[in-house]
Phi, psi and omega in degrees: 000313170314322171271350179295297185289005150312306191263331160307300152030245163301317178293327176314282186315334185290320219283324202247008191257149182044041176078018165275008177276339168291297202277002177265325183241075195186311205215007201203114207255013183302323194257105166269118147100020176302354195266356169273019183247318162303288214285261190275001162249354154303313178306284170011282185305288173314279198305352196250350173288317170304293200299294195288337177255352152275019155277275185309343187278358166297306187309308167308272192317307176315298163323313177266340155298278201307355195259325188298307199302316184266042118282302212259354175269309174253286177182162208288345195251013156311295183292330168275330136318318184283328169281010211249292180326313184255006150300280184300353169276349180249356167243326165309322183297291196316312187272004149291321157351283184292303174303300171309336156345285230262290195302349185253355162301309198308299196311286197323336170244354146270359149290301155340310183281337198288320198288008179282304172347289199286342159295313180267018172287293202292344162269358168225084182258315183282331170276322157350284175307335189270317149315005189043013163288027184289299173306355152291308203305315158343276181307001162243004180252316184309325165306311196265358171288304185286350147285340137311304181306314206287328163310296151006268149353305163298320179321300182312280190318326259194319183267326181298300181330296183311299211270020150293321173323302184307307162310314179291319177280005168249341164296271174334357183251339157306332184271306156345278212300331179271356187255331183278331162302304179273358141286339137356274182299313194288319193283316201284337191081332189278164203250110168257146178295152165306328159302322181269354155292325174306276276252281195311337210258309181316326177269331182281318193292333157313319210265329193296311188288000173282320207296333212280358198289299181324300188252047118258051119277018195254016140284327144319319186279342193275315177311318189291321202288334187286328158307331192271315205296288166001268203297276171320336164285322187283328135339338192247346200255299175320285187331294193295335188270330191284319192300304175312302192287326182295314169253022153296332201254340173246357161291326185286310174278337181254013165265354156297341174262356198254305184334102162233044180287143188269188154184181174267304176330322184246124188288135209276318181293326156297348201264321192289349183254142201260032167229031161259162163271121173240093205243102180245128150054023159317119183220150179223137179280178161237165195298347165264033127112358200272143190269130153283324185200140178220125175099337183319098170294107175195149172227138210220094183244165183297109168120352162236107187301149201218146195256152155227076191275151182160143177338158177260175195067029177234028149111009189275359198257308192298301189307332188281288203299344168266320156318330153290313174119020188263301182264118197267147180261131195232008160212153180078169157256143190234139148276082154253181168270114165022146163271121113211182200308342185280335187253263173302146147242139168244137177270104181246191182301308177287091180307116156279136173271050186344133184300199076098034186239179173251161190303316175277020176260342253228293194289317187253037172271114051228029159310156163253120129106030172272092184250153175258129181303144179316308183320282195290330171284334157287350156275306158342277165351297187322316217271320200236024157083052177185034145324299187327303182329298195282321188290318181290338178300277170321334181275333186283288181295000158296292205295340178304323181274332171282355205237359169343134172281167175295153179341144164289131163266152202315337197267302179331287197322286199350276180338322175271323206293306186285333173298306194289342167300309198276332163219056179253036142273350187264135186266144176235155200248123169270122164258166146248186188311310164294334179278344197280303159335303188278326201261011167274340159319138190267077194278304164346335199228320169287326162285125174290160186311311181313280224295346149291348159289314191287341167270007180258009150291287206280357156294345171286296190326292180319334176254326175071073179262171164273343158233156179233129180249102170229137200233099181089317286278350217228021176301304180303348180253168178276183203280288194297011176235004196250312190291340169306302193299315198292315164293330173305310195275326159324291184321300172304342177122357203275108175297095184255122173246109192264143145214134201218163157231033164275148153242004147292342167274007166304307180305026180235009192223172169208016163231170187227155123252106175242154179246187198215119175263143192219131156339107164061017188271128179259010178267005184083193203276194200223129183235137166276119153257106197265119154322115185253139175294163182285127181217086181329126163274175213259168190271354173285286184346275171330319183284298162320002193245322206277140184274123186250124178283000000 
């Protein structure tokens, strides 16, 4: 256990740092399944690691005693007979090994895959069904099973071999021991007492049963060895993806700072403040390399909000995400401000929705430790129509506390005491019944698409940044609640770079930028950037609407 939470840990820390959990499973296919590579094969690992060294922690010492007892009992080449033998028993175990290796990395990412199947049967099981795909999905789960098995199989078949090997040299190293006795016996000429036949067949047979402790483990080593090369790729792969953004990320600041190139597009005095977003001569890719938008110029400073509209697939989507700093650029220069919650939020189509939280942990993510008052949270709640949320919440967790089970009996207590004895080095969170309540809760699966967008509205609302990046965010909603939000977040103050294909949400902005996909073009689509005239929201609106401090 100790060793588990070492190397979670540290890997944990590899994975999340500078954004490589992103670029491993998005943008960088080396590593299959890390998230089966954090979990079961870190178990793996560990537990088959415990297992070969208290088999094997015998083994050294019995060798360097017993081999010295065969110098001084019998004769200098005793010990060097036995090692000669099981020398050669150690390169047939190797190269039987090396294939299981190899064949148990392989299983270790067709367990992954399978079991991914079935994860993603189960986070989209109503479009699947609404789509009649049950029988694909069958036939795609069945695929990746008969493709497990057949690794499998090989696996078995490669570990028999081995541990036939393996048998026959420690059943034969008994006869080692008696052919090194009676070379003994035949080479000195001399007449041995029967004690003193025991006492050599006992220290040779000693020093044999030291060599055989290995190969019976070497099947656990050959697993271990397939667990490791896992856990070390991703580990080498992680360094390097970490390594690559940091200086790709310091390349970016310092042609933003050497950079004094003009242009007519960027008004240079927006440009000078140094909470705008700035982009010269920008060109971006898709990951094969095809250029989306090339030369892009624009600056998006606090209080004027920018539309970025176009067909789809020419990159207005790619733009938000190299603007965040998640997706990388390799011409031009982008000026952004520090990324957190105070400043930027990003929305994207797909509303995330948080595992294991509670409502008001839903509203102030990705703050820690952080809560919002019952009060402010049913007013929050209030502004996008989801009042309901808190109250079925409190009606739920009232009736749960009323239906309580009874008092835990003296053997139950016993039973936490000694689990917290037995693992109270380990830190644990204390709840009470209602957040224990909210957080058993599924929102992910209890919410509809609208009301999970209006509640990462109102997670903007709540931090208040200066800027909001929302890309589609308002798909689920109708035209009077998309407008709504949008007045919400105007009225606060909230800098917006939107991309949508309503054109009811120009009047919430005040630059447009479109682009245009043009035919068979390897330079990418072609773009405008347009001033949108002012179009005042009505004052019924603004009242209905306005967020009070």
């Amino acid at each position: 256990l100790a060793w588990r939470r070492t190397l979670v840990a540290a890997m944990q820390e590899a994975y999340f740092a500078d954004g490589v959990f992103y670029r491993l499973n998005a943008l960088d296919d080396r590593v299959d399944n890390p998230d089966m590579r954090l979990t079961q094969d870190i178990d793996n690992f560990t537990t088959t690691l415990a297992t070969v060294v208290q088999q094997c922690a015998s083994g050294p010492a019995v060798v360097v005693v017993y081999t010295v007892f065969c110098v001084w009992q019998i004769a200098w080449y005793a010990p060097l007979l036995v090692f000669a033998f099981f020398l050669l028993g150690f390169v047939v175990n190797r190269a039987l090994s090396n294939p299981i290796a190899a064949l148990v990395y392989a299983q270790e990412r067709l367990e992954g895959d399978f079991r991914f199947v079935h994860s993603w049967v189960r986070s989209l099981a109503e479009v699947i069904e609404l789509s009649g795909g049950r029988a694909r999905e069958e036939q795609l789960a069945q695929g990746a099973f008969a493709r497990l098995l057949r690794n499998k199989l090989r696996v078995v078949r490669w570990q028999g071999g081995l541990a036939l090997a393996s048998n026959a040299f420690t059943y034969f190293g008994s006869l080692v021991n008696y052919a090194v006795v009676g070379l003994a016996i035949f080479a000195s000429g001399a007449a041995h007492s029967i004690s003193d036949v025991s006492a050599d067949c006992f220290y040779c047979i000693m020093l044999v049963s030291g060599w055989s402790v290995f190969f019976n483990a070497s099947k656990l080593l050959s697993d271990l060895a397939g667990f490791t090369a896992r856990l070390g790729h991703m580990l080498e792969v992680s360094s390097e993806v970490a390594q690559s953004t940091r200086e790709l990320a310091q390349r970016h600041r310092d042609q933003a700072q050497q950079s004094s190139s003009d242009d007519d597009v960027i008004d240079d005095d927006e440009a000078a403040d140094e909470n705008a977003i700035v982009a010269r001569g920008l060109t971006t890719f898709t990951p094969d390399k095809r250029v989306l938008v090339r030369d892009l110029c624009f600056v998006v400073r606090p209080g004027r909000s920018l539309v970025v509209t176009g067909p789809s697939g020419c990159g207005k989507s790619t733009l938000l995400k190299v603007i965040h700093g998640i997706w990388p650029f390799y011409e031009g220069v982008l000026r952004t401000p520090v990324f957190s919650p105070t400043l930027i939020q990003y929305l994207p189509q797909k509303p995330y929705i948080c595992h294991h939280m509670t409502l008001s942990e839903q509203i102030t993510y990705p703050l820690l430790h952080v809560r919002v008052a019952r009060a402010e949270l049913e007013r929050l709640l209030a502004l996008l129509d989801l009042q309901h949320l808190a109250q079925q919440n409190y009606t739920k967790a009232k009736n749960t506390k009323d239906h309580t089970a009874s008092e835990p009996t003296e053997v139950e207590k016993d039973q936490v005491r000694e689990e917290e004895e037995a693992f109270g080095e380990f830190d644990d969170e204390e709840e009470d019944d209602d957040e224990e309540e909210d957080r058993t809760r599924e929102w992910h699966t209890t919410l509809s698409p609208g009301e999970q967008q209006r509640l990462c509205f109102l997670r903007v609302l709540f931090h208040r940044p200066q800027y909001a990046v929302l890309d589609e965010a308002t798909s689920a909603l109708d035209e009077a609640m998309e407008a709504r939000c949008y007045n919400l977040l105007v009225q606060a103050g909230i800098t917006l770079i939107s991309v949508s294909h309503h054109d009811s949400i120009r009047r919430f902005h005040q630059l447009e930028l479109r682009f245009t996909q043009q035919e068979q073009s390897t330079s990418g689509a072609s773009w405008q950037l347009i001033p949108i005239a002012p179009s005042p929201v009505s004052a019924a609106a603004a009242a209905a609407t306005s967020v009070h401090d």
